[in-house]
C-alpha positions as CSV (number, residue, x, y, z in Angstrom):
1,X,-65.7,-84.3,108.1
2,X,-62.2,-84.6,106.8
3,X,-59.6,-84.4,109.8
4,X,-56.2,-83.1,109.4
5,X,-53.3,-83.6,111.4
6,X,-51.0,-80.6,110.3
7,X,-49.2,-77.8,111.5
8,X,-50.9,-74.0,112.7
9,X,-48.6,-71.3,113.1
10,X,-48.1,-68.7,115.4
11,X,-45.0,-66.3,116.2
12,X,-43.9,-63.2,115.3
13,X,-42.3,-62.4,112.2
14,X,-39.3,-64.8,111.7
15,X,-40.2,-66.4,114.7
16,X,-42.0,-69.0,113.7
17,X,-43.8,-71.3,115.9
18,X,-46.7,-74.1,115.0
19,X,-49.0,-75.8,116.9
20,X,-49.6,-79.6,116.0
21,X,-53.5,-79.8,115.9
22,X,-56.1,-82.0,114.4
23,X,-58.7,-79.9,112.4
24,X,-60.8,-80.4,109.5
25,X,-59.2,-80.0,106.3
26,X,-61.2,-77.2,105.2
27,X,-60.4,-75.0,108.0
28,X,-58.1,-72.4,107.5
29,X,-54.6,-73.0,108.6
30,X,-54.4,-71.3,111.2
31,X,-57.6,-71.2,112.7
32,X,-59.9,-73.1,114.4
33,X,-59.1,-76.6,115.3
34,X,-60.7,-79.6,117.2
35,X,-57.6,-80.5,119.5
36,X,-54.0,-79.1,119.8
37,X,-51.7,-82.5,119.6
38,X,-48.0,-81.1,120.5
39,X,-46.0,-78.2,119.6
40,X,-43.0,-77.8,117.0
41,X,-40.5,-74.8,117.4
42,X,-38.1,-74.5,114.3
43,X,-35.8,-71.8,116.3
44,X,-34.2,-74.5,118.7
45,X,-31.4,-76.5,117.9
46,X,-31.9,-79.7,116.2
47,X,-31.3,-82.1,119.2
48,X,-33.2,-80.1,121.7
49,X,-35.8,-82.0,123.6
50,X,-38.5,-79.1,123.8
51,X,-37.8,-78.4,119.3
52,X,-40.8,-81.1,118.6
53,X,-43.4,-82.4,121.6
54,X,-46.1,-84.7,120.6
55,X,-49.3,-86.0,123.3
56,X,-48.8,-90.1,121.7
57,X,-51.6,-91.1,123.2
58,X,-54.3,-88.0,122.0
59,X,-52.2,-88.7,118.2
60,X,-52.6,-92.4,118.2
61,X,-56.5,-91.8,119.4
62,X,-57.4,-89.3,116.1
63,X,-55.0,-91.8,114.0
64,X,-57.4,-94.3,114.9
65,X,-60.8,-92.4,114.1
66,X,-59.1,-92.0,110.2
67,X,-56.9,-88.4,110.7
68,X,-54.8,-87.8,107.9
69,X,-51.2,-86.0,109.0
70,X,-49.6,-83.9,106.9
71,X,-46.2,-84.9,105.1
72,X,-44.1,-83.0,107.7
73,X,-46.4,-84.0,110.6
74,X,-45.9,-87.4,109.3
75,X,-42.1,-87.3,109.8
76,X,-42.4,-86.3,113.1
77,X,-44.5,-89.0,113.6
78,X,-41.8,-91.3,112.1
79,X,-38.8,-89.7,114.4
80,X,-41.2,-90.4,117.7
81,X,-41.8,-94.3,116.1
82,X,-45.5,-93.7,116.1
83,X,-45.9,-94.5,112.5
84,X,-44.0,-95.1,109.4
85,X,-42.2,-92.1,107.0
86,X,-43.8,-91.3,104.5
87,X,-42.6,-92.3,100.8
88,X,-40.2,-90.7,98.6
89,X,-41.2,-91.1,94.9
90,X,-38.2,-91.9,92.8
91,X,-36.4,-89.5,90.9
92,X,-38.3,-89.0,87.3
93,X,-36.7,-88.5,83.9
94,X,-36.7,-85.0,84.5
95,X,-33.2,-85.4,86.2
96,X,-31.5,-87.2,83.4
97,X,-30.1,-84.9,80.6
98,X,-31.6,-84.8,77.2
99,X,-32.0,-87.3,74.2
100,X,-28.6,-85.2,72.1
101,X,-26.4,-84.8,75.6
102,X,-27.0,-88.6,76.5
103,X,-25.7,-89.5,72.8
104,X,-22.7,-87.0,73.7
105,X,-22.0,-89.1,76.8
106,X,-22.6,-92.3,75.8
107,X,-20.4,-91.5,72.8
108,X,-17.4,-90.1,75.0
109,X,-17.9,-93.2,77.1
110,X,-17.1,-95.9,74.5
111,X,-14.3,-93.2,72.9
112,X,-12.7,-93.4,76.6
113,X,-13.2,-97.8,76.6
114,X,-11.7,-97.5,73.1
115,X,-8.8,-95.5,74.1
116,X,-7.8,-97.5,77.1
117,X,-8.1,-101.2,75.2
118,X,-5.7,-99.7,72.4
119,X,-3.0,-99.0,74.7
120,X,-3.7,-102.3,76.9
121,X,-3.7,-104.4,73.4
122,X,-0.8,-102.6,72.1
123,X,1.6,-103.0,75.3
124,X,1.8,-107.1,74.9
125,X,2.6,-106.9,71.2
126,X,5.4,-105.0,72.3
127,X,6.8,-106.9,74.5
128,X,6.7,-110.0,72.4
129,X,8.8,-108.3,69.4
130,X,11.5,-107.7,72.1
């Protein structure tokens, strides 16, 4: 049996709030579950005491057995110092701009070095023919 720690929500429309709840992964995600581990309501302001409440203890205990949390449940986990954030891969190469717009760049880059050493090299020539 695979346990989860994750998130099950409940609410009304646009009034979200989830459960924190250790469950087998192949339950659905909102249904049944083996324990319910804290709460977490989006609605309340950032800094509010009540927004995220974790039992440590109960969370540490299924930690322990081998309970997986989710990435979000994991960050929560992180804020309350029970375990370590989880890790951001670094950006790929789909961020950087293609093969022709990189040649652009790296062209107008050495145009602009070229432009300012002309001026700089032609400044002390003029000096010394006055």
């Amino acid at each position: 049996m695979a346990l989860a720690i994750r998130m099950s929500r409940g609410g009304a429309r646009n009034q979200p709030f989830f459960r924190i709840v250790v469950a087998d992964s192949r339950y659905p995600r909102d249904g049944r579950y083996i324990e319910r581990l804290g709460i977490y309501n989006p609605l309340l302001p950032a800094d509010h005491k009540d927004r995220v409440v974790l039992k440590e203890e109960r969370i540490k205990h299924w930690l322990g057995v081998g309970a997986k949390p989710s990435d979000r449940v994991q960050r929560f986990l992180a804020k309350a110092g029970i375990m370590e954030a989880p890790k951001v891969p670094a950006q790929t190469k789909k961020d950087k701009p293609k093969a022709k717009a990189q040649e652009r760049m790296k062209a107008a880059e050495e145009a602009a070095a070229a432009a300012k050493e002309a001026p700089a090299e032609e400044a002390p020539a003029a000096e010394q023919a006055g």
